[in-house]
C-alpha positions as CSV (number, residue, x, y, z in Angstrom):
1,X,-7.8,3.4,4.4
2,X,-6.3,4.9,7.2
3,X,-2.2,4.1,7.0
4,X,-1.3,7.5,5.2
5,X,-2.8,9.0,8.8
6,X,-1.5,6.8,11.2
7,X,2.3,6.9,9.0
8,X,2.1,10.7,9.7
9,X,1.6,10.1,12.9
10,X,4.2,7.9,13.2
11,X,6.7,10.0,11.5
12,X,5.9,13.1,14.1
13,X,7.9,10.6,16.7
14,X,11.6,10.3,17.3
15,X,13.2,7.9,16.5
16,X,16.5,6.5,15.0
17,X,15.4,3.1,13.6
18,X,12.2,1.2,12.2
19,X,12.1,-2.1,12.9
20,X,8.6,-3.7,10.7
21,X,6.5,-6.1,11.0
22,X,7.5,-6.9,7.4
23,X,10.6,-5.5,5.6
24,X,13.7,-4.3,6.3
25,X,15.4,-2.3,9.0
26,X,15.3,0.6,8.7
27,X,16.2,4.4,9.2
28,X,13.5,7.2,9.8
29,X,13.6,7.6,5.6
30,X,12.1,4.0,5.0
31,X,8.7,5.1,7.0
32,X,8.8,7.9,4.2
33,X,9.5,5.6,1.6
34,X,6.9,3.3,2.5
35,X,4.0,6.2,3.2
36,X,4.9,7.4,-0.3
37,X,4.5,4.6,-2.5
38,X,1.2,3.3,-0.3
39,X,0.0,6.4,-1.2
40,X,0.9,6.2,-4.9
41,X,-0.9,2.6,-4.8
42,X,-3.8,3.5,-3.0
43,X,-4.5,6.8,-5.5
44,X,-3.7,4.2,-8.8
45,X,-5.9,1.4,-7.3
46,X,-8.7,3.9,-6.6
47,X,-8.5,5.4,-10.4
48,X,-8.5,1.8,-11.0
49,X,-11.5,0.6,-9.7
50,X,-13.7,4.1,-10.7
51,X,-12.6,3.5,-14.0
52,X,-14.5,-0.4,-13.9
53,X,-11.4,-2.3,-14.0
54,X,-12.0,-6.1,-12.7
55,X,-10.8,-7.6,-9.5
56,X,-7.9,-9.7,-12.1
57,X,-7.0,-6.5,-13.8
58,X,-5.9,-4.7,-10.4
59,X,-4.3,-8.0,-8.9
60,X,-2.3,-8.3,-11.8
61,X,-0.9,-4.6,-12.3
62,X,-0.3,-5.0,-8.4
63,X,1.7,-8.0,-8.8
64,X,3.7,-6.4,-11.6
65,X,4.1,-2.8,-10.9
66,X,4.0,-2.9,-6.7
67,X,5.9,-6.7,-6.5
68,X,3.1,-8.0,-4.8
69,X,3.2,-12.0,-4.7
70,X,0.6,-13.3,-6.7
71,X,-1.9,-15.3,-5.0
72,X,-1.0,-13.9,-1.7
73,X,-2.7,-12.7,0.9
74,X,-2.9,-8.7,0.3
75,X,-4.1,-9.8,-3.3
76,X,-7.0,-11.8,-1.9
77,X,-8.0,-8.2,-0.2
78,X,-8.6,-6.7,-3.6
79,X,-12.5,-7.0,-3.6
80,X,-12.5,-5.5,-0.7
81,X,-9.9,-2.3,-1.0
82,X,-11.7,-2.0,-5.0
83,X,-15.4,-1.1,-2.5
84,X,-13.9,1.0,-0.2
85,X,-12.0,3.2,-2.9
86,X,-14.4,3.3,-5.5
């Protein structure tokens, strides 16, 4: 996964206000925010998935600890970020 690299990148430029694709709007802090707790997600999935948890086991600790909506899209991507983190 390359979005830790590509926030860093995007935090090297100035600028006064994010405006997402999803989320808020926001200040230069929300970039931050965001690359911080994808990070966090992407290290606890990855423990996740070397330690044999199941495809229902990560969706649901996603929907509850990272408010993902269950059934949705990013949850349908499990299979495939459980492979590439393993």
């Amino acid at each position: 996964m390359e979005w830790t690299t590509t926030l860093d990148k995007v935090l090297k430029l100035d600028f006064d206000t994010v405006i997402p694709g999803h989320g808020p709007v926001s200040d230069h802090v929300g970039p931050l925010k965001f690359r911080a707790n994808f990070e966090s997600m992407r290290d606890w999935i990855s423990g996740m998935a070397r330690g044999g948890k199941s495809k229902e086991e990560v969706s649901k600790r996603l929907v509850t600890e990272f408010g993902w909506t269950p059934g949705g899209l990013a949850v349908q991507q499990v299979d495939a970020m459980i492979a590439e983190l393993k």
